[in-house]
C-alpha positions as CSV (number, residue, x, y, z in Angstrom):
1,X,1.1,-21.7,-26.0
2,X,-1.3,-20.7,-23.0
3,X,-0.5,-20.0,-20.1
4,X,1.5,-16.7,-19.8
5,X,3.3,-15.0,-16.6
6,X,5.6,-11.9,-16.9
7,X,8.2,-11.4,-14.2
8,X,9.4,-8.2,-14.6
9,X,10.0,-7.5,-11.1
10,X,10.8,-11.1,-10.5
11,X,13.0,-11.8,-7.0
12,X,11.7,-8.5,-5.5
13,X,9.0,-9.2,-4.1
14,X,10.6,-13.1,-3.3
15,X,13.2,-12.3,-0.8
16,X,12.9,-8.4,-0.2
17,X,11.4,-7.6,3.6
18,X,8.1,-6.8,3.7
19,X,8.4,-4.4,6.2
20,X,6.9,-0.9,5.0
21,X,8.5,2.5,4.9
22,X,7.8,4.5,7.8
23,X,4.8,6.8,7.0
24,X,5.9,10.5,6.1
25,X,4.0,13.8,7.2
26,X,3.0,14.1,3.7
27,X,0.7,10.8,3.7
28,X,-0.5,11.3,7.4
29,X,-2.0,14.9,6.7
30,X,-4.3,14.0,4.1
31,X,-6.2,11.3,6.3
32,X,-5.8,13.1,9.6
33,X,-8.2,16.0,7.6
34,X,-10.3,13.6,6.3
35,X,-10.8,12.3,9.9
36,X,-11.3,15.8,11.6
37,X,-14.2,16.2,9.0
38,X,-15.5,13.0,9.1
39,X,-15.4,14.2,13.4
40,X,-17.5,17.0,12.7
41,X,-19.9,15.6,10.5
42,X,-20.6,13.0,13.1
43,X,-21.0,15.3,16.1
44,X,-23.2,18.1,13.8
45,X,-26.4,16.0,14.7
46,X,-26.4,16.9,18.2
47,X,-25.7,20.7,17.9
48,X,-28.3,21.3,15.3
49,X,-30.8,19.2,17.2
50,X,-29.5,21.2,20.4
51,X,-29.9,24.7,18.4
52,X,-33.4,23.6,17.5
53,X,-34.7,22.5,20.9
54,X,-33.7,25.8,21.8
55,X,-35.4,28.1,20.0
56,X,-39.6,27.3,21.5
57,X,-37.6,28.0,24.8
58,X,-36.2,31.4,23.1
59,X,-39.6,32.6,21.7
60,X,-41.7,31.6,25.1
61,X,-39.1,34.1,26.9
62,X,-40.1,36.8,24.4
63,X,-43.9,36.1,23.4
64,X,-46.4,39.0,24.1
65,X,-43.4,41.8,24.2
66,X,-43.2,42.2,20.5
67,X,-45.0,42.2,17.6
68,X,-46.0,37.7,17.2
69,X,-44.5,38.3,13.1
70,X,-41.4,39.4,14.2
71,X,-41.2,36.3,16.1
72,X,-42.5,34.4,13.7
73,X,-40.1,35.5,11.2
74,X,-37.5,34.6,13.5
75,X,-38.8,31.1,14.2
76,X,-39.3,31.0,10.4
77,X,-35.2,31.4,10.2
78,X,-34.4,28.7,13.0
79,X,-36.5,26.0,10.7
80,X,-35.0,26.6,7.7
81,X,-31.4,27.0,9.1
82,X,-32.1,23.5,10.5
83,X,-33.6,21.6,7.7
84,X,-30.8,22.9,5.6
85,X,-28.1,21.6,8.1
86,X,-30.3,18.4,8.0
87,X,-30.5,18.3,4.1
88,X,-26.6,19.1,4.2
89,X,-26.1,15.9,6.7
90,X,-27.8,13.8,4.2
91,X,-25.8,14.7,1.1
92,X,-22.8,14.4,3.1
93,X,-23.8,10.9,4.3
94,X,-24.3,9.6,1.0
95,X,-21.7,10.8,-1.4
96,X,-19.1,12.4,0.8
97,X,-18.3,10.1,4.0
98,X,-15.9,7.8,2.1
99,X,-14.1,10.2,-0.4
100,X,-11.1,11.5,0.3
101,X,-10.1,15.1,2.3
102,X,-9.9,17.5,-0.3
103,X,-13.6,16.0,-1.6
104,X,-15.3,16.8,1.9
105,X,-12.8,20.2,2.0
106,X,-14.2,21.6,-1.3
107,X,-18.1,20.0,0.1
108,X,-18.4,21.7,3.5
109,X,-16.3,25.1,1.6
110,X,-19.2,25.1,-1.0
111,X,-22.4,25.0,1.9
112,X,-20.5,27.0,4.3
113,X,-23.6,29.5,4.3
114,X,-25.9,26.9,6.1
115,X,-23.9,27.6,9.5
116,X,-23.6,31.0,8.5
117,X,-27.5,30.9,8.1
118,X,-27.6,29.3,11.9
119,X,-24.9,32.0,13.6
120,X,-27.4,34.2,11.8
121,X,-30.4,33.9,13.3
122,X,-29.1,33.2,16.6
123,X,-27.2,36.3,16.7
124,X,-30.7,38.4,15.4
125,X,-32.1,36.5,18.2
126,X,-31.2,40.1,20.1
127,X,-33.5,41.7,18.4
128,X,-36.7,39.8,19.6
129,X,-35.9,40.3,24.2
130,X,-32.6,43.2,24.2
131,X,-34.5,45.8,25.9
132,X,-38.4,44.5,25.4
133,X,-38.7,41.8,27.6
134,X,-38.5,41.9,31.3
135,X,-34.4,41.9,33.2
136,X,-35.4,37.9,34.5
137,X,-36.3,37.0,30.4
138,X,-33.4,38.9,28.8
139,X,-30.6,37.1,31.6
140,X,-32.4,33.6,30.2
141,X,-32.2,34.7,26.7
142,X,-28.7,35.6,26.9
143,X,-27.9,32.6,28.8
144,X,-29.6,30.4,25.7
145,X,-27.6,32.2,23.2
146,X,-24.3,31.8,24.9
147,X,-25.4,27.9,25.1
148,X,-26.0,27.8,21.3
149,X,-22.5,29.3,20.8
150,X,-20.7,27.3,22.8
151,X,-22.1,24.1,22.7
152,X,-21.0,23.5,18.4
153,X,-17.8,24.5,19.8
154,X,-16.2,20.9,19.9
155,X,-17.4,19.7,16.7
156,X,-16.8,23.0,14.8
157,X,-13.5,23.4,16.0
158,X,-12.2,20.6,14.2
159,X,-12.5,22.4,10.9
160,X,-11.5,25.7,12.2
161,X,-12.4,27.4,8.9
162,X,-15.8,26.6,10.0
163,X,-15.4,27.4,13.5
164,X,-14.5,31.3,12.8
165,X,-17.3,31.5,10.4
166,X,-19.6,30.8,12.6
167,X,-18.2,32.5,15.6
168,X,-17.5,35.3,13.4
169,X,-21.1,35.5,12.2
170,X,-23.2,34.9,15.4
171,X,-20.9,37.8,17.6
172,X,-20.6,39.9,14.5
173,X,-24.2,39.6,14.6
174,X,-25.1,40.1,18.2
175,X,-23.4,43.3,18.1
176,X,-25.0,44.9,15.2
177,X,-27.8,43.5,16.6
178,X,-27.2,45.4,19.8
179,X,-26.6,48.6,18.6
180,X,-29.6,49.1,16.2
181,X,-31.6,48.2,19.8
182,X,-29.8,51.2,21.3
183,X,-30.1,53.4,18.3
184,X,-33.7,52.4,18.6
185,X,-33.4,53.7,21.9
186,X,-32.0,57.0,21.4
187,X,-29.5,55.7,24.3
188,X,-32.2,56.0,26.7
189,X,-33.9,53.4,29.2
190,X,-31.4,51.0,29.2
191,X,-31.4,49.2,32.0
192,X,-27.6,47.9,32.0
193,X,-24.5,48.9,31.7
194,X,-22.3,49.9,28.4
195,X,-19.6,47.8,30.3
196,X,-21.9,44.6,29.8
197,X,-21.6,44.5,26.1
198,X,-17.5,43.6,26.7
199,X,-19.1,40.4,27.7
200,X,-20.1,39.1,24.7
201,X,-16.4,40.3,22.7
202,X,-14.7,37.7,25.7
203,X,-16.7,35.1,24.7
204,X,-16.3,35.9,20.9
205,X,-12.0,35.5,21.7
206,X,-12.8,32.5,24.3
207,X,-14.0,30.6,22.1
208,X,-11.7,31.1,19.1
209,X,-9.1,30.4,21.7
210,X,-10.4,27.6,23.0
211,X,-11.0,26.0,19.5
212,X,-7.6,26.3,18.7
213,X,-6.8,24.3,21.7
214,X,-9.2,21.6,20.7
215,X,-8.0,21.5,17.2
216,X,-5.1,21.2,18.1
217,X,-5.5,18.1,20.9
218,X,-7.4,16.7,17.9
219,X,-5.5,16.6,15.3
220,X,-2.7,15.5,17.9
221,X,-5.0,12.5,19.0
222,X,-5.8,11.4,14.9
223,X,-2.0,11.9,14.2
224,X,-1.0,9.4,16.5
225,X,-3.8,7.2,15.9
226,X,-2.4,7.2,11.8
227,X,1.1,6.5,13.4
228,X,-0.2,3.9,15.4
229,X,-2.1,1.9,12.9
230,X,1.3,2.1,10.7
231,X,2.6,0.8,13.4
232,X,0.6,-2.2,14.1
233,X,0.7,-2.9,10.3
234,X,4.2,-2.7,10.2
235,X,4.6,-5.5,13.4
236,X,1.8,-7.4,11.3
237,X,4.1,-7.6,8.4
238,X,7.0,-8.1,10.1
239,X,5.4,-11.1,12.6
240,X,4.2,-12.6,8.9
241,X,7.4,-12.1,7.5
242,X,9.4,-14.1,10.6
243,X,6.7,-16.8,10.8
244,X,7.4,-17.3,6.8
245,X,10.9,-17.2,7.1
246,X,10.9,-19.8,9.8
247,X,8.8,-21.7,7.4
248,X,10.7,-21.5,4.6
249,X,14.2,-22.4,6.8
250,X,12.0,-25.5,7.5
251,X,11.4,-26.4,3.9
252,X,14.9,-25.7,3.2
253,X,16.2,-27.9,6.1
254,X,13.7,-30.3,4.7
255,X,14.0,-29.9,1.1
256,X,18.2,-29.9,1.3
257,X,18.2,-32.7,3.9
258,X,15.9,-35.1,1.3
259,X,17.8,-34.0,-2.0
260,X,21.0,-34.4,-0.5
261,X,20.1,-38.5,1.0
262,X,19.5,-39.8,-2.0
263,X,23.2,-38.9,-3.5
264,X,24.8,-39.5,-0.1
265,X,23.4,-43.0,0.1
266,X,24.5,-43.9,-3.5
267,X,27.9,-43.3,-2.7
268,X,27.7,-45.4,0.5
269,X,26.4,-48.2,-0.9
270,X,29.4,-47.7,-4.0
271,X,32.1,-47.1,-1.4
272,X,31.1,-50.5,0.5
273,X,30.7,-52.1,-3.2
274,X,34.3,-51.1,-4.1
275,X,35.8,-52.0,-0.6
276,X,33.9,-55.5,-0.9
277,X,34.9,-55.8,-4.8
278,X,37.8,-53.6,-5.6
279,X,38.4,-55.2,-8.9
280,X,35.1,-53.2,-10.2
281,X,36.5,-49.5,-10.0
282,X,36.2,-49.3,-13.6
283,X,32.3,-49.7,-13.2
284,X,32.0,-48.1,-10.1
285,X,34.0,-44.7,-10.1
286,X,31.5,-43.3,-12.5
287,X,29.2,-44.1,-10.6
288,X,30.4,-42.5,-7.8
289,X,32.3,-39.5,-9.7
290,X,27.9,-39.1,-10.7
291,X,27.2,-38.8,-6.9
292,X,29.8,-36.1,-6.4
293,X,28.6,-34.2,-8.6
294,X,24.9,-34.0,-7.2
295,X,25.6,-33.0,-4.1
296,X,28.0,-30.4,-5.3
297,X,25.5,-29.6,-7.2
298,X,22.9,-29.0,-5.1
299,X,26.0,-27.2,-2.6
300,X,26.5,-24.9,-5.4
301,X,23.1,-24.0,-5.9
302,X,22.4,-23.1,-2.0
303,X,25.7,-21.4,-2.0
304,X,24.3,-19.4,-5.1
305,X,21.2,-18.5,-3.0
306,X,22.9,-17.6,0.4
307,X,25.5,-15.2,-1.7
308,X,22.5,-13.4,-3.7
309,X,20.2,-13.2,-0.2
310,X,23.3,-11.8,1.8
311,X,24.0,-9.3,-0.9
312,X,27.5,-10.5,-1.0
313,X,27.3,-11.4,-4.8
314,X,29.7,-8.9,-6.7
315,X,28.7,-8.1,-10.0
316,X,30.6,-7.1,-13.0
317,X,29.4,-5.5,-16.3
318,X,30.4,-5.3,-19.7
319,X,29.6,-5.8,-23.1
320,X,28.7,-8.9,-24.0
321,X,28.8,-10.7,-27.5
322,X,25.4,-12.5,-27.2
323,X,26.1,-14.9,-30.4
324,X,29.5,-15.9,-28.5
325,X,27.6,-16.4,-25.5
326,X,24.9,-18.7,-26.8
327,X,27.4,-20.9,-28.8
328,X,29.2,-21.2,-25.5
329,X,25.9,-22.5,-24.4
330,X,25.2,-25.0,-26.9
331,X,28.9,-26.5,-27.0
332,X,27.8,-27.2,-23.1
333,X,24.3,-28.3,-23.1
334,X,24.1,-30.1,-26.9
335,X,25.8,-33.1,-25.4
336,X,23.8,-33.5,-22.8
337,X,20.7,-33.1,-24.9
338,X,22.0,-35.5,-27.7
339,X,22.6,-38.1,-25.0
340,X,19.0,-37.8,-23.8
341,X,17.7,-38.2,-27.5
342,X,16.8,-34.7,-27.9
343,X,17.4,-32.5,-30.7
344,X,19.3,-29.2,-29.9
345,X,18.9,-25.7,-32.0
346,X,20.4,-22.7,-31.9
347,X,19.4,-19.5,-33.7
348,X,21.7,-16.7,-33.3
349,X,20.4,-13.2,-34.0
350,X,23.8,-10.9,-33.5
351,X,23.7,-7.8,-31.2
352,X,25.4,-7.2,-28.2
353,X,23.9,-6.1,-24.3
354,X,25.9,-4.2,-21.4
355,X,25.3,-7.7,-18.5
356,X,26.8,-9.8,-16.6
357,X,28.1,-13.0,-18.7
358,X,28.7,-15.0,-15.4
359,X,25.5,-14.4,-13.9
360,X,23.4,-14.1,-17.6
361,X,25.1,-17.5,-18.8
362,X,24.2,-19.0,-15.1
363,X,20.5,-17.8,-15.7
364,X,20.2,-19.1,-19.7
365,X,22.4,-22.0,-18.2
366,X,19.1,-23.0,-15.2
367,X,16.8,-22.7,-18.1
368,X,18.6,-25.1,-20.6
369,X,19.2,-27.5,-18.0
370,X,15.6,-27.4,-17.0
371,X,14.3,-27.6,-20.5
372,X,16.2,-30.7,-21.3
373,X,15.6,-32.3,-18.1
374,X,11.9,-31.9,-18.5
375,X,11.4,-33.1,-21.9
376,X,11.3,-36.7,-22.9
377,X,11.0,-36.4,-26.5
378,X,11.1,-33.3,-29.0
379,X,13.9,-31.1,-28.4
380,X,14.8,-27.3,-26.8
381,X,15.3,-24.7,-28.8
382,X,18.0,-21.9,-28.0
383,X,17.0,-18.5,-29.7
384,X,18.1,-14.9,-29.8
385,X,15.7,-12.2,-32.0
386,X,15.9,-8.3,-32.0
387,X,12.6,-6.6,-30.5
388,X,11.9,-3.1,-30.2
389,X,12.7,-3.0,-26.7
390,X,16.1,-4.8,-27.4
391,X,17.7,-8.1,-27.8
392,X,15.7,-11.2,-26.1
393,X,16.3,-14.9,-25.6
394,X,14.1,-17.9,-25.5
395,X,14.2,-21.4,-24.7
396,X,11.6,-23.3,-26.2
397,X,11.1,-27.3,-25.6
398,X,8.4,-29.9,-26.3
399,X,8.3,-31.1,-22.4
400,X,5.9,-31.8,-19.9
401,X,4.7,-28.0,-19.7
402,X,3.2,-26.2,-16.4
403,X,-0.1,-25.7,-15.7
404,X,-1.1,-22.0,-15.0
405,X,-1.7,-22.2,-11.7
406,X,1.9,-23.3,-10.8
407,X,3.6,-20.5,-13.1
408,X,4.5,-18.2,-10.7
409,X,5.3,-20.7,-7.9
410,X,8.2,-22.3,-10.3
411,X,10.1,-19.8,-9.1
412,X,10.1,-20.2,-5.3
413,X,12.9,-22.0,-3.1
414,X,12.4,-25.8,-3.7
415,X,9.4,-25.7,-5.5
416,X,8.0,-28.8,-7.2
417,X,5.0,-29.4,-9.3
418,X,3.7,-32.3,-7.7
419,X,2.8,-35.5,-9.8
420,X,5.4,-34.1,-12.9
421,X,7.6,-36.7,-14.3
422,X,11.0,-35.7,-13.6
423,X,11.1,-33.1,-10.6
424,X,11.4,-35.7,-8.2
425,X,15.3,-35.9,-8.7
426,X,15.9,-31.9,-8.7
427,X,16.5,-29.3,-6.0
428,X,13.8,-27.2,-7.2
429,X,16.1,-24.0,-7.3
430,X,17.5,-23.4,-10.7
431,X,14.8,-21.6,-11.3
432,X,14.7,-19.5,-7.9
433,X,18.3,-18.4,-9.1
434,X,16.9,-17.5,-12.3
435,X,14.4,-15.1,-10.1
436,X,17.5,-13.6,-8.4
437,X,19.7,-12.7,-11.1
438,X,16.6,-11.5,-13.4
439,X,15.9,-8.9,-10.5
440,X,19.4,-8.0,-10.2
441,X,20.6,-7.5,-13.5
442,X,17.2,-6.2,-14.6
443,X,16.8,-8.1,-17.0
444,X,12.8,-9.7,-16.8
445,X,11.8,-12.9,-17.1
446,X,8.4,-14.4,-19.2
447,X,7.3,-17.8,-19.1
448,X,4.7,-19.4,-21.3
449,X,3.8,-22.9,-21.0
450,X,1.0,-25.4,-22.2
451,X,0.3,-28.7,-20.0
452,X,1.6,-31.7,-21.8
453,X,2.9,-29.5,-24.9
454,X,6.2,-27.8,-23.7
455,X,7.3,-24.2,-22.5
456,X,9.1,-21.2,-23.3
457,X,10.8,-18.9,-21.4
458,X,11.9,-15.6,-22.1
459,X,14.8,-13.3,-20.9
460,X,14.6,-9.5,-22.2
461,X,18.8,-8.6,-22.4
462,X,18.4,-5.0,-21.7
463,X,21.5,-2.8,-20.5
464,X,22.2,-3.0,-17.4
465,X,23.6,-0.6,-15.2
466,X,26.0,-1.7,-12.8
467,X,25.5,0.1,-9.9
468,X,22.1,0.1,-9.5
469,X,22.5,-3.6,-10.3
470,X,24.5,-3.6,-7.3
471,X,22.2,-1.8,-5.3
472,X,19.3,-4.5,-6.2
473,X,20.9,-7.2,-4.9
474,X,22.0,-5.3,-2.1
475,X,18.8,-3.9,-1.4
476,X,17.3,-7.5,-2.0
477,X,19.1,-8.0,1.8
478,X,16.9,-5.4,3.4
């Protein structure tokens, strides 16, 4: 037959609440660092474009007080420091932006040397105006570099692994730098002051300090954000999840309220019959014993539901004779077959299964029922075999069939396949039981069905255990 759909988890994802677990550390931290890199790579543009612009303004303070190479080499630096930073960008844009933190870690970890490169030159920068250019130049010059420190500080800070390289480099630099120039020298005709060079060491611990602090608000800010947006998803869900149960209390108020008027106005119209003809109560009390039954019937079946859904069902396990409990079955559901015309087989494979037998012979019950209600000619078939993954029973029959489309939706609340002969007289739950008791006694449900040929459904009799039984119809509530 075509047409195949596996339940396994059938009933779970039915009735459980669709609300989602709050969000632990553990699956924050990842995306917050992929966010704080994704930051930085964003906000690079500007300071490498900053750093560049910079530099012309660095070499005009120093031109015609040193040798034009040793600027030139210098300039020679700043350019490739920049188009490798630019290069870098690229790379990053194209095969790095999406993927997740540890991808971009292990990226920016393996080109770390291209801000080293930039800290670099800016910090041999000393070299080309300490002590050569004039007292006006050199106070400009040091201003410029202190801008090209600082200004990388925001983005860089947000990967602080980054931040103290490059801190580390540049003022590591500038002080190597400074003391070669004084060696140079001989300590003579300096025209400041040895307290002067403690300038540069508080900046190098001002801004490690202060890019802690912005790390920090960052990663704060990116935190909350991630909370936030499990938030919002979480009232999304939740708002879905009212609005459907709204909808489905008006389908059931609908659905119960039609099923129910047909029965109650058959035994209306008999009562008023046998008060206007009493002498007929031999034709009419079956009649009206028919009508009972339906709507206790359909009471039965919404009781089912409501004690499943509330988690008030009570389940008890044992071990079960299977080829007792399907001859039980047929003594109860060959009559009915025969008196429809229908021919009714059982095949018995013996074995026994740790279940339910209430709540097994109520699910194998639904299926008989619906087998031999849908089928006009033929017969059902009731059948136990021995697979590798344990004992399984089918009910085959030569019905009316489902199309694939409406597979899955056969076992929702009150669901009808429109335009089927037969399903406009049923309550449209057996089979939404079936769901229920499948998820809670684990035991999964297969359905294959061909339109106009006849289905089979399949219900895999593993062990069950009963407290984590319990536990799934319990935590079928929440």
């Amino acid at each position: 037959m075509r047409g195949n759909t596996s339940f396994g988890g059938l009933g779970n994802s039915s009735f459980a609440s669709l609300a989602p677990a709050p969000a632990s550390a553990d699956e924050a931290e990842p995306w917050v660092r992929g966010e704080l890199i994704r930051s930085l790579m964003r906000a690079s543009r500007g300071s490498y474009i900053f750093s560049a612009a910079l530099m012309p303004a660095m070499a005009a303070l120093s031109w015609g007080y040193l040798p034009a190479w040793q600027l030139g080499v210098w300039l020679l630096l700043g350019v490739v420091s920049t188009l490798g930073r630019m290069w870098f960008e690229r790379v990053y844009t194209r095969r790095y932006a999406g993927r997740d933190a540890g991808a971009q870690e292990r990226f920016i970890h393996r080109y770390r040397y291209l801000w080293s490169a930039s800290a670099l030159t800016w910090g041999l920068s000393i070299l080309i105006y300490f002590e050569r250019a004039p007292l006006v130049n050199q106070f400009m010059s040091w201003l410029i570099v202190a801008g090209a420190a600082t200004f990388p500080l925001n983005s860089l800070a947000l990967h602080p692994p980054l931040l103290k390289r490059y801190v580390n480099t540049l003022f590591g630099t500038m002080v190597v730098s400074v003391l070669l120039r004084i060696v140079e020298l001989n300590f003579a005709q300096l025209h400041f002051n040895y307290g002067f060079l403690l300038l540069p060491l508080f900046h190098w611990w001002l801004l490690l300090r202060a890019g802690r602090r912005i790390h920090e608000t960052a990663r704060n800010s990116f935190e909350l954000l991630f909370h936030n947006h499990i938030l919002i998803n979480s009232l999304t869900q939740q708002r879905q999840a009212a609005v459907s149960a709204v909808a489905m209390k008006n389908r059931f108020l609908a659905s119960a309220a039609h099923d129910m008027r047909q029965p109650v106005l058959a035994l209306s119209l008999y009562a008023d019959w046998l008060r206007n003809e009493p002498e007929l109560v031999q034709e009419i009390a079956p009649k009206i014993v028919r009508a009972t039954h339906a709507v206790n019937a359909l009471f039965d079946s919404l009781f089912d539901l409501a004690r499943i859904d509330s988690g008030q069902v009570r389940l008890h396990i044992e071990r079960v004779d299977l080829g007792q409990l399907l001859h039980d079955l047929e003594l109860q559901y060959r009559p009915v077959a025969e008196a429809k015309g229908l021919r009714f087989k059982v095949r018995v494979t013996p074995g026994t299964v740790l279940t339910d037998p209430i709540r097994v012979r109520r699910m194998l019950g639904n299926l008989l029922s619906n087998a031999i209600k849908y089928t006009a000619e033929g017969g059902v078939l009731l059948t136990s075999r021995q697979t590798r993954d344990g004992l399984r029973v089918e009910v085959w029959d030569t019905g009316i069939g489902i199309a694939r489309e409406h597979l899955r939706d056969v076992f929702l609340e009150f669901y009808k396949v429109a335009d089927h002969a037969g399903t406009s007289d049923g309550f449209g739950l057996g089979l939404a039981i079936v769901a229920r008791l499948s998820h809670a006694l684990g035991h999964p449900v297969s359905v294959r069905s061909r339109l106009g040929k006849g289905s089979v459904f399949r219900v895999a009799l593993h062990d069950a255990d009963e407290a984590q039984a319990q536990t799934r119809i319990s935590g079928a509530v929440g």
